[in-house]
N, C-alpha and C positions, 0 to 999 in steps of 0.2 A: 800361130796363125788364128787370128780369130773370124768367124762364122757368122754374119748377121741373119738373124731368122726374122723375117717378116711376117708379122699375123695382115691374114687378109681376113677385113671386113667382113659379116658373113652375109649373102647376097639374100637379097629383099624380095621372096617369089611375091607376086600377086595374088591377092584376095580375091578366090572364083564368086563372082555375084551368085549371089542368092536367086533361085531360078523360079518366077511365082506362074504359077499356073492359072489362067483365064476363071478357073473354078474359084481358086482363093481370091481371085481377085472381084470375082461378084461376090462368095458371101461375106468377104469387109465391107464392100459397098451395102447390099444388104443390111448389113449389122448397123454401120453407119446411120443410115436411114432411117430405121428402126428408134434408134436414139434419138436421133433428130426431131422425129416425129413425139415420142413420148414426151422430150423437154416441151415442145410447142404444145402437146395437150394439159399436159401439166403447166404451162407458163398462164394458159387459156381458163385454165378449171381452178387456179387458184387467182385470178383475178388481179393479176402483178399488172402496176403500172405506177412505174418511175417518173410519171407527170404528178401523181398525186402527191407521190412523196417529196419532191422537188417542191410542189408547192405546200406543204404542212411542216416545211424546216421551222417558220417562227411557234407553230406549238410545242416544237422542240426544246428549238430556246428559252420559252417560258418556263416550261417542267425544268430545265436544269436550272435555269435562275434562279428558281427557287426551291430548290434542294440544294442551292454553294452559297452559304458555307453551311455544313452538316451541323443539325444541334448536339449538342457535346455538353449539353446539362446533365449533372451526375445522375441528380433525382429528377425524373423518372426515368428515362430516357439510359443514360449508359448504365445503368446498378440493375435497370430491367432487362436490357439487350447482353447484357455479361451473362443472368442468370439465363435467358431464353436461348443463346448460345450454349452453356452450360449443359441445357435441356435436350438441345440439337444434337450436341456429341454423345448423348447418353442412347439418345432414339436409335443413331447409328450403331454404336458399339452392341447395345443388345439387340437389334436387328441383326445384327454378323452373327454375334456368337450363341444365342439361343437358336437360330437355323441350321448350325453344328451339327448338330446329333439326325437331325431329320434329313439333312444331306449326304451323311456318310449312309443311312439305311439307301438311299433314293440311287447314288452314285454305285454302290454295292453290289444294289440287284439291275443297274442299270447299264453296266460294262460286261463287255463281253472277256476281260482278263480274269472276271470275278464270280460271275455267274455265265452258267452254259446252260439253263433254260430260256429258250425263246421267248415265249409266251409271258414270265414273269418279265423277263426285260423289255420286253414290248410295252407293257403294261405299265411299270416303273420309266420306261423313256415318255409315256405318252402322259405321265402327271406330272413328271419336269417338264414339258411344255407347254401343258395346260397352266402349270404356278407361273413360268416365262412370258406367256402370251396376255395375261390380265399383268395389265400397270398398277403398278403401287398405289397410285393415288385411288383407281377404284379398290383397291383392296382396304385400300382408308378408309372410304365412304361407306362401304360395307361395314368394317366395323366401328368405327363413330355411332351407326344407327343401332347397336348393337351393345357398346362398351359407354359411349356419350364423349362429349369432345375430350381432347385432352391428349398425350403424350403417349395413353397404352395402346391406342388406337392407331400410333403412326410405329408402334412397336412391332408390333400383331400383322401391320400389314405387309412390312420389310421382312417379316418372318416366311413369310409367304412368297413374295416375291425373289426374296433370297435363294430362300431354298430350292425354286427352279433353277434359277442362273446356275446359283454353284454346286449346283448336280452335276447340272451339265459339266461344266467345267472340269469338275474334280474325274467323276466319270471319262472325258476325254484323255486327262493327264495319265489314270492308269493303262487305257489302253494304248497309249504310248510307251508304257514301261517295257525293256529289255525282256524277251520270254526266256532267255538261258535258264537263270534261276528259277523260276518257276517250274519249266523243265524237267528239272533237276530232282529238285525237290517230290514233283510228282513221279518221278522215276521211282524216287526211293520209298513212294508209299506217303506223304505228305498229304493230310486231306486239306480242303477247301479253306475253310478256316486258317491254317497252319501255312498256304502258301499266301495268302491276302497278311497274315502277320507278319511272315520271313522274309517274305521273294517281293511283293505288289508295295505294300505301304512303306519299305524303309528306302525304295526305288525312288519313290515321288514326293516321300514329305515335304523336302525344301520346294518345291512346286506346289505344295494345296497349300502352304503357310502364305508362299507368294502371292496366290489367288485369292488368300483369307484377308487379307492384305490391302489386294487392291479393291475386293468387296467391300471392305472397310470404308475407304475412300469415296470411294463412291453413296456409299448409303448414308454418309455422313452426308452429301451433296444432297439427296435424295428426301432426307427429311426435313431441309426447308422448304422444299415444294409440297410433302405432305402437312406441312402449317399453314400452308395456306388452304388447304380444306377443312383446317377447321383441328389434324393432330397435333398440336403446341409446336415449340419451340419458336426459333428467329422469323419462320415463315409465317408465323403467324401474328408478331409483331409487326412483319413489312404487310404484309395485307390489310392491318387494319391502319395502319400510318398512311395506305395509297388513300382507304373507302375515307378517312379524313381529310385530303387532301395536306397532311406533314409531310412534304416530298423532303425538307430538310432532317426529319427522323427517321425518315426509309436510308435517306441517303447513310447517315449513322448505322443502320441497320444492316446495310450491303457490306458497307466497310468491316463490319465485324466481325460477318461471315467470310469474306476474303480474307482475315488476319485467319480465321477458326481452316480453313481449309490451306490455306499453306503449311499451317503449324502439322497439322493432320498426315500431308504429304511427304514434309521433312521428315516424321517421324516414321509412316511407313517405309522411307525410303532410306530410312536408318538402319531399319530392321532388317530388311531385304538384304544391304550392305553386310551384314552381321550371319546372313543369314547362308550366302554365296558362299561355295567351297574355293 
């Protein structure tokens, strides 16, 4: 004698609404408004208006006109934008890896996983902000007037700037690390030193390589905007190709650095891949 067992469906309760209170419901409104208001003073205080632009499309079209088709003459034009590209990835790379050493001291005394005096981390947090808060390009200008134009001067100031960002950074990464180990370690009498080598750094290295990484990327970006003040490389071949009006060898010039910065990111993102457990 066979049995039929029937599964029953299993029955659908309802979803109790969400019960918003008069209070949450003014200060979204508030909040709202709030925005509202900042976009309009902001749309007001930067002088946006889409009649002007609507009407300035044919100067558009003239600048492209005449930058299509790109000049793609060997000499001088691509043998010079190959080396100033060249120049560009050099500015980046030693802007990343010369700010190394000055980050791991900054990052060091600037986490609370690593240092447990206040005062010094205070101190060390407040000059990774001070390096963060001045833009590369014035850290250019400074030293151009300093070093005189050229490639050492967009080096020198990525060093600078670097070295706040990835303070910071690196500094946040450790005090995300796992405190067991560390723990542990200081249980057994492990001093400061001996847990920042044992417990702190073998926790987060594939995360500061990642962050080295994508500093990389960026500062490669970074130093064609400081060419155009004047620190070498491609930014400062497209700066003086606009003050000529060669829109058809800027145009060459952008192109270049689009191939330089794909190739850049394929490659960090190779390493990263290489990099992941």
């Amino acid at each position: 004698m066979s049995v039929l067992v029937t599964e029953r469906a299993p029955k659908r309760l309802p979803v109790p609404r969400r019960r918003r209170s008069a209070r949450t419901l003014v200060t979204g409104g508030a909040v709202i408004a709030v925005l509202v208001a900042l976009h309009v003073a902001a749309w007001i205080g930067t002088d946006m208006d889409l009649a002007m632009l609507a009407d300035g499309w044919h100067g558009m079209v003239r600048f492209v006109s005449e930058a299509i088709p790109p000049d793609l003459a060997w000499d001088p034009v691509v043998k010079d934008g190959l080396h100033a590209c060249l120049v560009t990835l050099w500015i980046g790379l030693l802007g990343t890896t010369l700010s190394i050493p000055f980050t791991i001291v900054l990052c060091a005394l600037g986490s609370r996983a690593v240092n447990g005096n206040a005062s010094v981390y205070q101190a060390a947090r407040g000059v990774m902000s001070f390096l963060r808060a001045v833009p590369d390009v014035v850290f250019a200008l400074i030293f151009v007037t300093a070093v005189g134009l050229g490639p050492f001067a967009g080096v020198l100031a990525l060093v600078c700037n670097n070295t706040g960002v990835m303070g910071k950074l690196w500094s946040e990464a450790m005090e995300e690390v796992d405190d067991g180990p560390a723990q542990a370690l200081r249980i057994a009498g492990a001093s400061r030193t001996q847990l920042v080598a044992h417990a702190v750094l073998p926790a987060c290295v594939p995360q500061l390589v990642g962050l080295v990484l994508y500093r990389l990327d960026v500062n490669v970006r970074a130093s064609l905007v400081l060419g155009l003040v004047g620190a070498g490389g491609i930014g400062f071949l497209i700066n003086q190709s606009i003050q000529e009006f060669r829109f058809d060898q800027m145009l060459t010039y952008i192109l270049m650095v689009l191939v330089l910065v794909v190739v850049v990111d394929l490659l960090s993102s190779f390493v990263r891949r290489r990099l992941a457990p």
